[in-house]
N, C-alpha and C positions, 0 to 999 in steps of 0.2 A: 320526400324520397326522390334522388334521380332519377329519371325518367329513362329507363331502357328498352331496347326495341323489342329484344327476345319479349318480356311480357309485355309490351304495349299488343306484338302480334298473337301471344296466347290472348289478351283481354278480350284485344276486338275481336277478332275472328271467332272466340267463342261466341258473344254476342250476336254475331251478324250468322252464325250456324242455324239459320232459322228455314231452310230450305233443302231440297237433296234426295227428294223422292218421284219416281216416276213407275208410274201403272201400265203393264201391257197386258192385255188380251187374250185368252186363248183361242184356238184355230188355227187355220191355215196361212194368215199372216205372218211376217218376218217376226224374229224375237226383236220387241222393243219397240217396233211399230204402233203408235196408240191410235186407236180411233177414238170418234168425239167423243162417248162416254168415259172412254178415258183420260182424255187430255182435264174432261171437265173434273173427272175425282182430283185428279195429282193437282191442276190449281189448289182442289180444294184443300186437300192435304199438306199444300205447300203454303197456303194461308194460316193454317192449324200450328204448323211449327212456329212459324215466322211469332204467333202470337202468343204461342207456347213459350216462349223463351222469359215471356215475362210475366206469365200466369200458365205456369201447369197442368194443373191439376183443371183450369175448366176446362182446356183446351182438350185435356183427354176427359170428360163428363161430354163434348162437342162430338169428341172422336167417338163414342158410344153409341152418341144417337146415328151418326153415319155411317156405323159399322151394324146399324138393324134395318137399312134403308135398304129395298127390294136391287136397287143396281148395285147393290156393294157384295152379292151372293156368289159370285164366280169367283173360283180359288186365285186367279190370281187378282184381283182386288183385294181380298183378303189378307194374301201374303202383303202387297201393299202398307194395310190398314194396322197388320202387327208392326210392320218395320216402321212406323208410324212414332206406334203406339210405343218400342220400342227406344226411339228416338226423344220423345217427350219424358220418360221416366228419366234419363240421363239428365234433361235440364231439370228434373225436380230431386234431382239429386238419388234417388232411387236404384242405383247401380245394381244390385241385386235383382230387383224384377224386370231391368232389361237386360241383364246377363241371362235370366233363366226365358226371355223372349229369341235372343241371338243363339240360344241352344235350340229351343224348340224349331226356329226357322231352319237352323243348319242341317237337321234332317230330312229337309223336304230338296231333294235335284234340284229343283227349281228354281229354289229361291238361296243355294250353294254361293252366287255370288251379288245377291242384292245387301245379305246381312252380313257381308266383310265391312262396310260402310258404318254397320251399327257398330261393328265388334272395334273397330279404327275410333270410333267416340268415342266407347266405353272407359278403351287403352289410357284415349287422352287426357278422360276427365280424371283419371285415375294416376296421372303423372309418369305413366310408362311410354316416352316420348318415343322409344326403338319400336317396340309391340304396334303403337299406333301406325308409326310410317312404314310397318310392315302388312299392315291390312292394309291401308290406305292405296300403298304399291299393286296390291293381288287387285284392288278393285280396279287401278287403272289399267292393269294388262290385258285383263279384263274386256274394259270400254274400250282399249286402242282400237278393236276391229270397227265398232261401231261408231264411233268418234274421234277417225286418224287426225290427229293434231294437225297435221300439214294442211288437209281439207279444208279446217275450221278455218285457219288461219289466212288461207286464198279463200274465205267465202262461199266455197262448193258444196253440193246439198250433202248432206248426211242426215237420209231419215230417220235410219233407226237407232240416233244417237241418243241414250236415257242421259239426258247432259245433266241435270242437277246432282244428281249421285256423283259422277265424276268430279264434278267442282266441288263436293261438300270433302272427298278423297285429295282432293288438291289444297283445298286449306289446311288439314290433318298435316300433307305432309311437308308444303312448303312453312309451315312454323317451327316441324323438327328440321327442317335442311337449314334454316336461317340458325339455330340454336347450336349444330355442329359446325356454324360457322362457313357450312356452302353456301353464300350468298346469292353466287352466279347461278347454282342450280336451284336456289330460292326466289330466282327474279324469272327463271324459264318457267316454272310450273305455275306460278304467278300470271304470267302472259298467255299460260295456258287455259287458265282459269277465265280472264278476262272473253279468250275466244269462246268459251263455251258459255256466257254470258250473253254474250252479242249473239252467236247463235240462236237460243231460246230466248232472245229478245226480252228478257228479263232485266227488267231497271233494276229492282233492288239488287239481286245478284250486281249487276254492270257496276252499282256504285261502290256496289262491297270489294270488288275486284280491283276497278282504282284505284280504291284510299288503300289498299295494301299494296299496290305498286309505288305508290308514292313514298311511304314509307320503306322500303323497302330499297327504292333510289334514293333516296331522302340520306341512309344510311350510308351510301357511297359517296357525300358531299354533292349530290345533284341537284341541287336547287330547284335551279329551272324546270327542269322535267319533273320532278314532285310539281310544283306549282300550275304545269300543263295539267296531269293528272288528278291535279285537284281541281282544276276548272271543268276539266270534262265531265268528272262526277258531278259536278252540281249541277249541270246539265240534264244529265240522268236524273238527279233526284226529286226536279221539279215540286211539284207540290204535296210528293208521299210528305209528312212530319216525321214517320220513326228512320228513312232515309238520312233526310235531313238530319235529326240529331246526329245519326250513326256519321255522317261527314263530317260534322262538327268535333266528334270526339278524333277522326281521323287527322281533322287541321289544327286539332289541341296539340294532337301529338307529334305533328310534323314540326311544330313552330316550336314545341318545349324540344325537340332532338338539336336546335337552331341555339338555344340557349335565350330565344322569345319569351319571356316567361309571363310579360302582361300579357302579349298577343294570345297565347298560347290559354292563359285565364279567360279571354273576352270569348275565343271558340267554344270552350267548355260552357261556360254560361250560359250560352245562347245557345248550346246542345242542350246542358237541365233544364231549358225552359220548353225546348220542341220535345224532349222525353216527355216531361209531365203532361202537357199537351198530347200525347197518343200514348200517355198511359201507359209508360213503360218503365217500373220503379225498379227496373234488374238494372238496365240498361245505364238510369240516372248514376246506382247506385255508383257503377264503372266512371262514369265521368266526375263523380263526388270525387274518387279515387284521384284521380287524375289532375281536379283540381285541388287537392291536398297537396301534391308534387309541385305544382306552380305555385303555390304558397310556398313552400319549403324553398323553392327556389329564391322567391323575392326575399326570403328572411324571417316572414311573414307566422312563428308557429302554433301564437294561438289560433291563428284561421286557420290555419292547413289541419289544426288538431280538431276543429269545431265540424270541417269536411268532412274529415275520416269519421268522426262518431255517428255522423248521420247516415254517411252509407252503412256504419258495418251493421245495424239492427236488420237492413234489408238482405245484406251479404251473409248473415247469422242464418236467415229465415229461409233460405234455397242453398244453405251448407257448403256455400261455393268457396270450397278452400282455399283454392290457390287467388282468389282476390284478397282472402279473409289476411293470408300472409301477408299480402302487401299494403294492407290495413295497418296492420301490427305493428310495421315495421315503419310505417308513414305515423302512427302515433307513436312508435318508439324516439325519432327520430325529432320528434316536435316537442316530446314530456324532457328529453335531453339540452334539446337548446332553452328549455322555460327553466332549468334551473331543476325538477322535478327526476331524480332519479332513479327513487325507490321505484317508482311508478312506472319509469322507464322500463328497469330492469325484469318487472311483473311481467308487459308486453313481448320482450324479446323470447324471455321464455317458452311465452303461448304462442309465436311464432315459430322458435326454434322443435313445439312438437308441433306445429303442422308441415313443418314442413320436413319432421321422417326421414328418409330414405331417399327423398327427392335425388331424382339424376341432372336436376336445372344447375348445374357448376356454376356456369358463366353468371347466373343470376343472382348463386351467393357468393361470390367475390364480390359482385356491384354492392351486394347491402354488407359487406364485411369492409367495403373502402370504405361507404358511406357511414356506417356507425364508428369506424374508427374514426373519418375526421370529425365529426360529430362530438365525440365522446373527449377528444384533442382541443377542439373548440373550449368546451366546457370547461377543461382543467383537469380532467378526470384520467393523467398517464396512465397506472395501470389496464385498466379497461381498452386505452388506447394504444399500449402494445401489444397488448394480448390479440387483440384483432389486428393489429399492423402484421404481427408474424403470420395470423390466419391465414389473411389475404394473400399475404406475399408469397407461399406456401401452395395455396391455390391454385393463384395467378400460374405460377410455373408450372405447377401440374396441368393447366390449361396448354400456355406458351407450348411445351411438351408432347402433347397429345396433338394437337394443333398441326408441330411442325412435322411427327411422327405419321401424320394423315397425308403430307404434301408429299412428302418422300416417300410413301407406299404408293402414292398414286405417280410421282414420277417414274417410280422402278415399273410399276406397271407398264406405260408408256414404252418408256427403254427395254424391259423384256418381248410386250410384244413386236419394238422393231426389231430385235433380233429373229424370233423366231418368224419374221417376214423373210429376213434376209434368208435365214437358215431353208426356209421351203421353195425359196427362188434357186438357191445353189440345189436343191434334191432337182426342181423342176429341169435346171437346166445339164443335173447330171444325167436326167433321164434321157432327154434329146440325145444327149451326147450317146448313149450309148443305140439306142434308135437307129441313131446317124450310122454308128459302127455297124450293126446290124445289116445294114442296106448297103452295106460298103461292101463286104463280104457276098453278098449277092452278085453285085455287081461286078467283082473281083474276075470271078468265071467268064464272065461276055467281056470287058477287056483291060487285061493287067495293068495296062498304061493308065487307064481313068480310075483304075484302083488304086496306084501311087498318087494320082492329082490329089484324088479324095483324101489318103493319110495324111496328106502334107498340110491341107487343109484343117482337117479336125485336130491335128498336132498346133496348128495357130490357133486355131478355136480355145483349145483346151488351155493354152499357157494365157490367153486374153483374159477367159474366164477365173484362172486361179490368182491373177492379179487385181480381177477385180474384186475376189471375194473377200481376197489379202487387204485391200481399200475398205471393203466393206466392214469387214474384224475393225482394221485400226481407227475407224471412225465410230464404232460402237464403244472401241476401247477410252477413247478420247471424251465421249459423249460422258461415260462411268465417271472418268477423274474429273470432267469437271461439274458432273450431278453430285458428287465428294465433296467439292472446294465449295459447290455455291450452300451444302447443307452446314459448311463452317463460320457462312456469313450473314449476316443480319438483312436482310433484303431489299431494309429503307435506308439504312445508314451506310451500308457495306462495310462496319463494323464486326470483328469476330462476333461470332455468339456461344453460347454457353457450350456447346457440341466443340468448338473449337479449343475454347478454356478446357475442358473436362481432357480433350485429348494433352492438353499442355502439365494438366496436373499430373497422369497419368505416367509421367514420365520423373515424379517427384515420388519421394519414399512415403507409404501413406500417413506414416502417424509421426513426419518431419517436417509439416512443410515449414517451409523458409523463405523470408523476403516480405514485401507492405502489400496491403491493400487499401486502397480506397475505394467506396461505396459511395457514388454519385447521384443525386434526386434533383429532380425537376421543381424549385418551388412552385404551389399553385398552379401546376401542370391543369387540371381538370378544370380551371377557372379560363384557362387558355379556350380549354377545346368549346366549353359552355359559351361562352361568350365569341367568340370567334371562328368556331366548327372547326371538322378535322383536319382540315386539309391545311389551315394556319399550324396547327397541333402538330403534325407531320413535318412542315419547313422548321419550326421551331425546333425538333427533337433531332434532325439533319443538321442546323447550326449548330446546337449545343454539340454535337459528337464532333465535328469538324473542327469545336475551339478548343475540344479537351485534348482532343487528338493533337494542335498544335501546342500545346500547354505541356506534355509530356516529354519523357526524352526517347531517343531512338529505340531503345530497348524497351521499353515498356509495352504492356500488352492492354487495349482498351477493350472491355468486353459491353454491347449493350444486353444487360441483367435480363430486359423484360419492360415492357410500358415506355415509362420517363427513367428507367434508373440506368445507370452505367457503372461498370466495375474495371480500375484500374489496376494490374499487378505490376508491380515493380518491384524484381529482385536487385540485388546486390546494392541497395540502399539504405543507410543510415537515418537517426531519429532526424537531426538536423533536416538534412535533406528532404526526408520523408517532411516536415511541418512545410517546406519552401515549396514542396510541387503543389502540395494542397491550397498554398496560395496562390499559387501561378493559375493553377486551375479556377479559383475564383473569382481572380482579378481577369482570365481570360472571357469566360465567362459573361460577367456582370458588369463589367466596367462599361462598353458601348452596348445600346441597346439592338435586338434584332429587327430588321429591318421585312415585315412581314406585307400580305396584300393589302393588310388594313391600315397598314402604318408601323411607324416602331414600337414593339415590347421589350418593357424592359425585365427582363427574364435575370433570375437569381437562380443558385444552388447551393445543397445543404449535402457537406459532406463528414465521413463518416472514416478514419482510418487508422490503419494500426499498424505495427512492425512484429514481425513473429520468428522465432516465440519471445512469448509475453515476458519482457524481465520484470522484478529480479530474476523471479527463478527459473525462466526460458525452458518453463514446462514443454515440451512438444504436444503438438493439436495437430490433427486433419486438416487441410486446406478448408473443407466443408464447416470446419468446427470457426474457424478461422477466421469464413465470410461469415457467419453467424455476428463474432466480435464488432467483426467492422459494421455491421448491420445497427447492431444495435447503439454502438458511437453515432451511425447518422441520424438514428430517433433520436436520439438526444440532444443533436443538432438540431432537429424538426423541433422536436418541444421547445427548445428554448430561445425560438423565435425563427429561424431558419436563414439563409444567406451568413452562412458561418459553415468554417469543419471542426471537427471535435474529435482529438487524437486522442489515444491510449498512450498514457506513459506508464505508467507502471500497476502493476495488479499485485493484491498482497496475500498468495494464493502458494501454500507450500507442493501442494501436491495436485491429482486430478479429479479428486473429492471438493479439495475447498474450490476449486477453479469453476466446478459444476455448482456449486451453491451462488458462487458469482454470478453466472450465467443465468440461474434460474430466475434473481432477481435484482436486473442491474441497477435499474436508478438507487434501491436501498442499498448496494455496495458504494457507490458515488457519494449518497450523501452520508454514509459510514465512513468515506473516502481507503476503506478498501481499496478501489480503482481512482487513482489521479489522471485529470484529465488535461489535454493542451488546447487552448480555444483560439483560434485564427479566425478572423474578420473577414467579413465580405466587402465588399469597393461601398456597398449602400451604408456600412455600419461605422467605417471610417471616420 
């Protein structure tokens, strides 16, 4: 299965959630100040979780006998020892008896905001990724008095800082900020995490804190600073062993984001073998996981499927769903390439109902690309468009939501400069009249210095209404081009689909008219694997720049989404229309691109059509339109790719048979219903 961040950072962070409780006192001491018998429980209890995570149930039989021990009798030890207790049912899977522990706590003042912390796990383990980083949130507002971020980070004492709660609140919510795609404010709370580690001078925390900064940079093409970050945890992890593993699954995962995939095998190994060593068969189970993806990657799927069976008897036996998914989908993906499809199909199923309701989008597009090319591999077309359209469908809905987050927080931005400017002009209307005020005083003691002063506040006032006049037209200015940049693709500076949508918009809906071509990346995700994103991104820059000179003046280049690009071209005939398709592949694929690593030679598989569809030049929706040309570029893709494949003619009388077409294109093809036009790529020549 590809290796993605969104779940490598649910995996491990679940894992390493083996900490996060801290004990205070009653008396006249600050809230959160411990003294020694407290500092001594909360180790204790922080050792409990820690080994809880891979034996439950003794760990609360441990938590028993500590909760009948004469220093455990003061209510807040107690509250303590449930949020504890609390915390261990969630890794044994028990959601019920620590929902009904986080009700009984939430009546008590006291303990009001120690059990946000529980109720932020509960959320998690239960796949409600909002709920969690909305506890998660109340516990840090919470902590900010007692552990102001700025302090941690200059070093400065903060004693009554309960730092483990706040860091266990900070993994909760930096893995939903990474998942909605805030990375930036997935790397601040990350860093915030790390200071409240160094603060309580806690190694494992310290290491757990790294290997997710690393990843986390890792994700933005950072090499280097992952590879700092991973030096500094091993540092930290000295000679703990479940450390130690837990790093190794973190350098499994940094080097498999790399497209590593031995490297990234030899960490995981050497992680199951320090697991077994400190007796941690949850923990192995994640790495079994992990090292199934690295087999998947090398090709490799009877191993990658002999991985996954080993973990899932342990992932069965602590009902850890959301690994149990990526099990599923790691044997689905391994019974597919062995030839084995019934058996495939058995898997995805029991995948498809664990995974419910799930709000993780981002995560099933990756296993919706992944089984489609999978299933494409195989020879198995239908399977493989059915999830080609899934994904792509998705994907948009993604791309959409995405772009629809950037643009509410730019208007954000832009409104409140306005209403800056807007309380600067009241401030300074206020003066103004102030001024007037004191002028008329003055007026009385002597008329002459009461004309100075008019003549003044009469310049005043026309300086001020031209600068407000400046201030409007630079807000105005700021709107149209916050307009223009939301029309443009932000890597390519290619239209995007906001700017197409307003161009159809201007077309009759159920006329449109003129070509499209549907543009694809071949072997795009073999680029990014093998050579990270940042090659991925020059790559997907050149291709838009050669389509773009491949086209004619009038035509409009849209980038779709990912690797894909949509060309329109009206007022073009069939002839024409097969010539630019060439021109575009021959522009294309003829010289190879010239990347950091060296030249790739980079293909495309195009997809296009002229509308309406003759003979009978049914009219379609543009929407209905891109659909056609969508599915001419799968056909492309199946049938080897570095080629277009045009529509000529469909044998479709009305907008009944035209949908039966649609519903299922390769058997109109090979009914030759739809006749197809096939142009060559420079490599098929």
């Amino acid at each position: 299965m590809t290796l993605r961040l969104s779940w490598v950072l649910s995996s491990i962070l679940l894992v390493l959630s083996s900490t996060g409780i801290a004990v205070r006192a009653q008396g006249s001491k600050p809230p959160g100040l411990a003294q020694p018998q407290d500092a001594a429980l909360a180790q204790q209890l922080s050792q409990l979780l820690r080994r809880g995570f891979d034996h439950p149930q003794q760990a609360l039989q441990e938590l028993q006998k500590l909760s009948a021990a004469p220093t455990s009798a003061d209510a807040e030890a107690q509250r303590a020892l449930r949020l504890t207790e609390g915390r261990l049912q969630v890794f044994a899977s028990d959601i019920d008896a620590a929902q009904r522990i986080a009700d009984a706590l939430a009546v008590e003042p006291e303990a009001a905001q120690i059990v946000l912390v529980l109720r932020a796990e509960i959320a998690d383990r239960q796949g409600q990724s909002e709920l969690a980083a909305s506890f998660a949130s109340q516990t840090l507002e919470a902590a900010a008095q007692d552990c102001p971020r700025e302090d941690l980070l200059k070093a400065m004492p903060a004693p009554n800082c309960d730092y483990r709660n706040a860091w266990s609140a900070l993994r909760v919510l930096a893995r939903t900020q990474y998942k909605e795609g805030a990375l930036p404010q997935a790397l601040s709370s990350a860093r915030y995490a790390l200071a409240l580690a160094e603060f309580g001078r806690d190694p494992a925390l310290v290491v757990q804190s790294l290997g997710q900064l690393a990843l986390l940079v890792q994700a933005q093409g950072q090499s280097e600073q992952a590879d700092s970050y991973l030096a500094q945890a091993l540092k930290a992890a000295r000679t703990d062993e479940l450390s130690q593993a837990n790093l190794k699954n973190y350098v499994g995962s940094v080097t498999g984001m790399r497209g590593e995939a031995a490297t990234q095998l030899k960490a995981l190994e050497e992680g199951l073998r320090l697991a077994k060593l400190a007796d941690a068969p949850r923990l192995a189970a994640h790495l079994q996981a992990n090292m199934a993806d690295a087999y998947l990657r090398m090709k490799q799927p009877a191993l990658a499927l002999a991985a996954a069976n080993q973990a899932l008897p342990v992932v069965l036996s602590f009902k850890d769903l959301r690994l149990e998914r990526t099990l599923r989908q790691n044997i689905a993906v391994a019974l597919i390439q062995l030839g084995q499809f019934d058996q495939a199909r058995q898997e995805l199923q029991r995948g498809q109902d664990l995974r419910g309701a799930s709000a993780d989008q981002g995560q099933r597009a990756e296993e919706l690309r992944e089984l489609g090319e999978a299933w494409a591999q195989a020879g198995q077309a239908k399977e493989a468009i059915a999830l080609f359209h899934a994904e792509r469908k998705l994907s948009a809905e993604l791309t959409a939501s995405n772009r629809e987050a950037s643009l509410r927080e730019l208007k954000i931005r832009y409104d409140s400069d306005r209403k800056q400017a807007d309380l600067a002009l009241l401030q300074r209307e206020s003066s103004l009249v102030e001024q007037q005020l004191a002028n008329r005083g003055l007026a009385q003691q002597a008329s002459a210095a009461v004309a100075v002063l008019l003549v003044l506040t009469l310049v005043f006032v026309v300086m001020m209404v031209r600068k407000v006049r400046a201030a409007r037209q630079r807000l105005q200015a700021n709107e149209l081009l916050l307009r223009a940049q939301s029309e443009r693709d932000p890597l390519t500076d290619l239209a995007n689909r906001r700017h197409l949508l307003a161009v159809m918009a201007m077309q009759p809906k159920a006329q449109f008219t003129g070509a499209l071509l549907m543009i694809d990346i071949d072997h795009f995700k073999h680029v990014n694997d093998h050579h990270g994103h940042g090659v991925g991104d020059q790559v997907i820059c050149e291709v838009a720049r050669r389509i773009s000179h491949a086209v004619r003046a009038e035509d409009l280049v849209v980038r779709w989404g990912g690797e894909e690009f949509l060309v329109f071209a009206p007022d073009v005939d069939q002839e024409t229309l097969r010539r630019l398709a060439k021109r575009i592949l021959m522009e294309v694929g003829a010289l190879p691109v010239q990347a950091q690593d060296g030249p790739l030679r980079i293909t495309v598989s195009i997809g296009f059509a002229h509308f309406p569809l003759p003979p009978a030049m049914l009219d379609l929706h543009w929407e209905q339109a891109v659909n056609w040309a969508d599915m001419a570029l799968y056909t492309a893709k199946s049938r080897g790719r570095n080629q277009a494949m045009g529509i000529a003619t469909v044998a479709a009388g009305d907008a009944e048979a035209l949908m039966q077409i649609e519903a299922d294109f390769d058997a109109a093809c090979s009914s030759e219903r739809v006749s197809l036009h096939q142009v060559l790529g420079p490599a098929a020549i």
